[in-house]
C-alpha positions, 0 to 999 in steps of 0.5 A: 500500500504505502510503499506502491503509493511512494513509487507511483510518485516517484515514477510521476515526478520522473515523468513530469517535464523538467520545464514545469520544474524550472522556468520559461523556454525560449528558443535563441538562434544566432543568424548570420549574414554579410558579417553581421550575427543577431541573436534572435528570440522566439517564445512558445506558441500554440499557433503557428500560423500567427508567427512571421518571418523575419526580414534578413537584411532584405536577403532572406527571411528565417522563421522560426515556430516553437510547439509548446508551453512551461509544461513542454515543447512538442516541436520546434520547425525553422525556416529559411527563405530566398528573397532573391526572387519576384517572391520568397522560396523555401531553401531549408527546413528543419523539424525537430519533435519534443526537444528538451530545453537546457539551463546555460545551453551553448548557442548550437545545441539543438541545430548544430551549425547550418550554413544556406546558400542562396542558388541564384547569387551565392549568397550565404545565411547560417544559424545555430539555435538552442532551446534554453530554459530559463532561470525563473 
């Protein structure tokens, strides 16, 4: 009795996700473009289809959309865009399903590096992100 009691909680707080413990997620992704790096910010949403692209010196356009909330993150999905062209073009996508935030994360643990070529003028676009949870 008590000790099945003492291991079901146990198992539960095991289970819970490390997030509702600490503080908020945010998603920090490093762009760089023509020599010039910004640390961009993104928040959790729980509609993608509210989330704009963001305007890389009128070259490209990186999107970012985070999956989630405090109680955990169901998907994060970036997107790169040519801005080369009469309208945007998808180059790269990226998706990954239920990652684990990180306290102090370096800035490319979740992508690693990754460097975008624009096909028509060579041009090149890189970004590392990681999912930090934040102090409280």
């Amino acid at each position: 009795g008590q000790s099945l009691l003492r291991i079901a909680a146990s198992v539960l707080v095991a289970a819970w996700p490390l997030s509702t413990l600490g503080g908020n997620i945010e998603l920090r992704c490093d762009v760089s473009y023509g020599g010039k790096t910004e640390t961009l910010a993104f928040a959790p949403v729980d509609d993608p289809y509210r989330v704009k692209a963001i305007n890389i010196n009128g070259r490209f356009r990186f999107k970012a959309i985070v999956i989630g909330n405090a109680s955990g993150i169901d998907d994060v999905s970036l997107y790169v865009y040519d801005l080369d062209t009469a309208y945007p073009v998808l180059l790269h996508e990226a998706n990954y399903a239920r990652p684990t935030p990180q306290r102090n994360a370096q800035p490319d643990t979740l992508t690693g590096t990754q460097t975008i070529y624009s096909p028509r003028r060579g041009r090149e676009l890189r970004y590392q992100c990681a999912l930090q949870e934040l102090e409280p």
